[in-house]
C-alpha positions in Angstrom: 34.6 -8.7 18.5 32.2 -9.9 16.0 30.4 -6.6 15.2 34.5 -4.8 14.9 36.2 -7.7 12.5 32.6 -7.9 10.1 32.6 -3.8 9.8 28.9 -4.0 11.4 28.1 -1.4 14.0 28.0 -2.8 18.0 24.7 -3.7 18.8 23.3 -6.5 20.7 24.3 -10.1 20.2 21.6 -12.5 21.4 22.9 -16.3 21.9 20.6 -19.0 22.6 21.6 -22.0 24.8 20.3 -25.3 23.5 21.0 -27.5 26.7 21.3 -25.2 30.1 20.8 -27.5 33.3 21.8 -27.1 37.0 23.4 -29.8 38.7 22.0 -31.1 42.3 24.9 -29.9 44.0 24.8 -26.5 42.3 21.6 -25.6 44.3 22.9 -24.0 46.9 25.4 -21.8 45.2 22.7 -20.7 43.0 20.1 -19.9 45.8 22.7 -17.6 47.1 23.1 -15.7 43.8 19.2 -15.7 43.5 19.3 -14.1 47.1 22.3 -11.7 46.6 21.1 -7.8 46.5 21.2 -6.5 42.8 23.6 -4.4 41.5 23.4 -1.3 39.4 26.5 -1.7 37.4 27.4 -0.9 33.6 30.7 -2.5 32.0 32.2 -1.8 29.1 34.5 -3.5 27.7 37.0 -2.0 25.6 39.4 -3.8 22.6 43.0 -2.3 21.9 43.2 -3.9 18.8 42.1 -2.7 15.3 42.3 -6.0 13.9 40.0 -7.2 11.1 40.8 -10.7 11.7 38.9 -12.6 14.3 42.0 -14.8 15.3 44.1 -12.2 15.7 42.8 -11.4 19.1 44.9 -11.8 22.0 43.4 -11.7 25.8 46.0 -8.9 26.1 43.7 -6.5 23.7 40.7 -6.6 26.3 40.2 -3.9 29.2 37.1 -4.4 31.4 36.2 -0.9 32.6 33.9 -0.3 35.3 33.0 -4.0 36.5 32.5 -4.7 40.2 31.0 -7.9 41.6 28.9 -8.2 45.0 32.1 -9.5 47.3 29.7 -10.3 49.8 28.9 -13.4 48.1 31.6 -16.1 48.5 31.4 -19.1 46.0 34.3 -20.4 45.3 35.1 -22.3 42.8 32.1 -23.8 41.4 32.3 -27.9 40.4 31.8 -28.0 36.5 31.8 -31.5 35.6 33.4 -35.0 37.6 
């Protein structure tokens, strides 16, 4: 979205999180993920929308193509904040 609305060319968009913490009673949710057999899986995601405005984006004008999750791993919904 950011490379298509600035006329750049897709590339890589590194982020970097300032404050990233696990909560106590995350632990074991994230020990399973840590456990869980890789996967060898390549989305893409694709945008039907040739907007050059960034708000103009609707979550109608995404397709995810090619995504599967390991369904052998049963979360649920995680707790966020209380």
């Amino acid at each position: 979205m950011f490379a298509k609305v600035s006329g750049l060319k897709v590339g890589t968009l590194t982020h970097n999180i300032g404050d990233c913490h696990i909560y106590d009673r995350h632990i074991p949710l994230i020990k399973q993920l840590l456990e869980a057999k890789p996967m060898d899986v390549t989305p893409k995601l694709i945008i039907h929308n040739d907007t050059d405005n960034f708000y103009d984006f609707k979550v109608e004008d995404f397709e995810i193509v090619g995504y599967d999750y390991n369904k052998d791993i049963k979360l649920g919904k995680i707790p966020v904040a209380e």
